[in-house]
C-alpha positions as CSV (number, residue, x, y, z in Angstrom):
1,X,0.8,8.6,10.4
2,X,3.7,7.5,8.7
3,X,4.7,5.4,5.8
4,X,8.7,3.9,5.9
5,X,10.1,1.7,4.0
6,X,13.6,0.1,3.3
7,X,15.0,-2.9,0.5
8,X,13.6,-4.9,2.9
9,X,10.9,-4.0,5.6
10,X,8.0,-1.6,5.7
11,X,7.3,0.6,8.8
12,X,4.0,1.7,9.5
13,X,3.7,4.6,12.4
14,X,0.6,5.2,13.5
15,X,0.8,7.2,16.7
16,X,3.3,7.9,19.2
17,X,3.9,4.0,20.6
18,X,2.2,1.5,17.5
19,X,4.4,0.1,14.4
20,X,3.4,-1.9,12.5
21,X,6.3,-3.5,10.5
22,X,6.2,-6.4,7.5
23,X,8.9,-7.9,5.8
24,X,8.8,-7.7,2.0
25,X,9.8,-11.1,1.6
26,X,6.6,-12.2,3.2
27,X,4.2,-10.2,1.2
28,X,2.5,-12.5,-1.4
29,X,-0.6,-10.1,-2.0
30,X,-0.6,-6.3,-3.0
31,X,-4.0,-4.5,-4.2
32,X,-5.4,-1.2,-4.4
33,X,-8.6,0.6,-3.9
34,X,-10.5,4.0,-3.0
35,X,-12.7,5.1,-1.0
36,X,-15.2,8.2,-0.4
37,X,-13.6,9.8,2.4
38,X,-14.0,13.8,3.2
39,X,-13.4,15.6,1.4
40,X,-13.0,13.6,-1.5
41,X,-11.6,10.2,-2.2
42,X,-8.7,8.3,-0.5
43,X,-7.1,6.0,-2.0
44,X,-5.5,2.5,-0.1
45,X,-2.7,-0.1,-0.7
46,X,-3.3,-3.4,1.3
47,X,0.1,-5.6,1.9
48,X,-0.8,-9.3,3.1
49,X,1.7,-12.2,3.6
50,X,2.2,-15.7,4.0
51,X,1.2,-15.5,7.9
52,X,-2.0,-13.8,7.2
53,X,-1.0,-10.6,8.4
54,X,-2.7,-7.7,6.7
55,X,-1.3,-3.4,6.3
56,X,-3.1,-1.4,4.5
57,X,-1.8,2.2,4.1
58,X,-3.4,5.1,2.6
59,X,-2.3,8.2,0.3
60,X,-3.4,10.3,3.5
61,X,-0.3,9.2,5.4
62,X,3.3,11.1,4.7
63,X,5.6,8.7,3.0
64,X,3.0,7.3,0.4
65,X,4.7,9.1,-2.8
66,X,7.9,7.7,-1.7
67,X,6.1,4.2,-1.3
68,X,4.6,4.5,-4.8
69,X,8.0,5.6,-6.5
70,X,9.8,2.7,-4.9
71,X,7.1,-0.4,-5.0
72,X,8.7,-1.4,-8.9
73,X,12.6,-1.5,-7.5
74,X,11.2,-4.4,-4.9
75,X,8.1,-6.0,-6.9
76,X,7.4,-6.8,-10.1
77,X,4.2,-4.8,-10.5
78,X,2.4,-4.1,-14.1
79,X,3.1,-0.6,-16.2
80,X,0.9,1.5,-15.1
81,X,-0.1,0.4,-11.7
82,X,0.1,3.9,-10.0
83,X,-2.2,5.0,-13.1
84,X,-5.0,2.5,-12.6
85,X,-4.9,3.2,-8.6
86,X,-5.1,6.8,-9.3
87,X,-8.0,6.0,-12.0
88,X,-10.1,3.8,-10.1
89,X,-13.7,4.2,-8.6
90,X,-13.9,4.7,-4.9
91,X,-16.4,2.0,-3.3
92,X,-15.5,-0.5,-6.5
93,X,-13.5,-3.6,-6.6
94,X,-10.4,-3.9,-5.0
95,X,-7.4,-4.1,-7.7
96,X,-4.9,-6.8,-7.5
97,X,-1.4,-5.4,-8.5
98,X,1.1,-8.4,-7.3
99,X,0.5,-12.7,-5.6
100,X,3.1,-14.4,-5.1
């Protein structure tokens, strides 16, 4: 599983033959949680936009450092978002980190 991302577009490769692809401009939710997952915790970014479409990615997919260190260049997302993610409870409330 892969995490790709460009100024404008976000690739999500799953297996060999399913993408999944939103464009940034669409997005008008971003939140964070974790889970209990073995053998620890994983954590989760969901994406939606204006259509209803929802992409969650995980930090268990390659790509997902890249996606954290880029996020602030194309949203306006609080100090310390990565911090709070990384900080949170698994199983607790989802936290909102951008609505448009």
């Amino acid at each position: 599983m892969d995490i790709q991302f460009d100024e404008r577009t976000l690739y999500v490769k799953y297996d060999e033959d399913i993408d999944n692809t939103i464009f940034w401009e669409d997005v008008t939710y971003i939140a964070g949680y974790k889970v209990y997952a073995y053998p620890g915790e994983a954590a989760f970014l969901v994406f939606k936009t204006m259509e209803g479409e929802t992409l969650e990615v995980s930090d268990e997919m390659s790509g997902w450092l890249e996606l954290l260190g880029g996020l602030h260049t194309i949203f306006k997302l609080p100090v310390g978002w990565e911090e709070q993610l990384a900080d949170s409870e698994p199983d607790g409330d989802d936290i909102v980190f951008y609505t448009k």
